[in-house]
C-alpha positions, -999 to 999 in steps of 0.1 A, spaced: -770 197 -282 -756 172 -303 -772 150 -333 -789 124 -309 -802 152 -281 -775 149 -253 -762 178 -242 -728 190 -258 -701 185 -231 -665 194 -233 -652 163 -237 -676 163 -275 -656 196 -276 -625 186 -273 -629 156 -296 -645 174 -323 -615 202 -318 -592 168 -321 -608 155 -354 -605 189 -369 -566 190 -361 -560 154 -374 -578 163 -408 -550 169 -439 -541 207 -447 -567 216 -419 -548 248 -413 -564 265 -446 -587 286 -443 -585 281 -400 -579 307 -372 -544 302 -359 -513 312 -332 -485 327 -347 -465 313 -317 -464 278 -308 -444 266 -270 -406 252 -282 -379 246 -259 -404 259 -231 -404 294 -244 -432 306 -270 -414 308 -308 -428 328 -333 -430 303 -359 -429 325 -392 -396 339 -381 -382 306 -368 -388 286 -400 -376 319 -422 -346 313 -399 -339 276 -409 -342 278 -444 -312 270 -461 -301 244 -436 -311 210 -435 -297 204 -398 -315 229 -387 -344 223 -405 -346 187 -396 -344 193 -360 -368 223 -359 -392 196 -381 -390 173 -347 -397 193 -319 -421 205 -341 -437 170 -338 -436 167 -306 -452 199 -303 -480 186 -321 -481 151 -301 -484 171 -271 -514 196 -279 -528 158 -295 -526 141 -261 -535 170 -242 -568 174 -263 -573 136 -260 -577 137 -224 -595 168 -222 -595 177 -185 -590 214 -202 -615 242 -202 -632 253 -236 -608 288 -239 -574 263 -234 -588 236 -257 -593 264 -284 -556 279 -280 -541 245 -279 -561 242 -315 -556 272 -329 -514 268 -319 -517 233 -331 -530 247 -366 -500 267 -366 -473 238 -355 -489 220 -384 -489 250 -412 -453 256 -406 -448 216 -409 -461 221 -442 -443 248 -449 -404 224 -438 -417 199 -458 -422 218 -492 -391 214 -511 -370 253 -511 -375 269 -540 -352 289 -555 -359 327 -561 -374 340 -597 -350 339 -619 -341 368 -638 -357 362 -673 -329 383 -694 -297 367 -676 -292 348 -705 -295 377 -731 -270 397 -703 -249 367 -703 -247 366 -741 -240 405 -743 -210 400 -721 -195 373 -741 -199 394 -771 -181 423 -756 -154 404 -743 -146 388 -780 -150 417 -800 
């Protein structure tokens, strides 16, 4: 039942499902897919944006069809002529499209740095001039 005593139908489903995808960094915290439909065939998406690290092209194109991705499971929960078990997958892989949005969109950042490469730096010098 919803807040005004109608019965809860799937299109209140589907819309609540929809408000809960268009909410910023909604992917905390929320079940997800690790696979997500690209280039009709379904991607693992933690091994396909490890893959495009490192290159922008890459990156930038993945970042698109990404998008679309994500306009499609949108529209599809929009019109909601889905059943309750295909609204929740196309949530839980549209939770995932947009996590590993996130995760293009976060500048790369470099790996620790070794905190005694100066001091080894240093050492070499001195051995070199003495």
């Amino acid at each position: 039942m919803t807040s005004d005593g109608q019965p809860y139908t799937m299109e209140d489903y589907c819309y609540e499902l929809l408000s809960r995808l268009d909410r910023p960094l909604s992917f905390i915290g929320a079940s997800r897919a690790n696979f997500a439909l690209i280039d009709d065939e379904w991607t693992d998406l933690n091994l396909i944006v490890d893959a495009v690290r490192g290159h922008p092209e890459r990156r930038d194109l993945l970042k698109a069809k990404l998008r679309e991705r994500l306009g499609y499971i949108r529209e599809r929960l929009s019109s909601c002529p889905v059943s309750r078990g295909e609204a929740l997958a196309l949530f839980e892989e549209g939770i995932a499209v947009k996590r590993a949005l996130n995760i293009l969109e976060q500048p790369q950042r470099p790996s620790d740095p070794d905190p005694h490469a100066d001091t080894r730096r240093w050492l070499r010098y001195g051995r070199k001039i003495s």
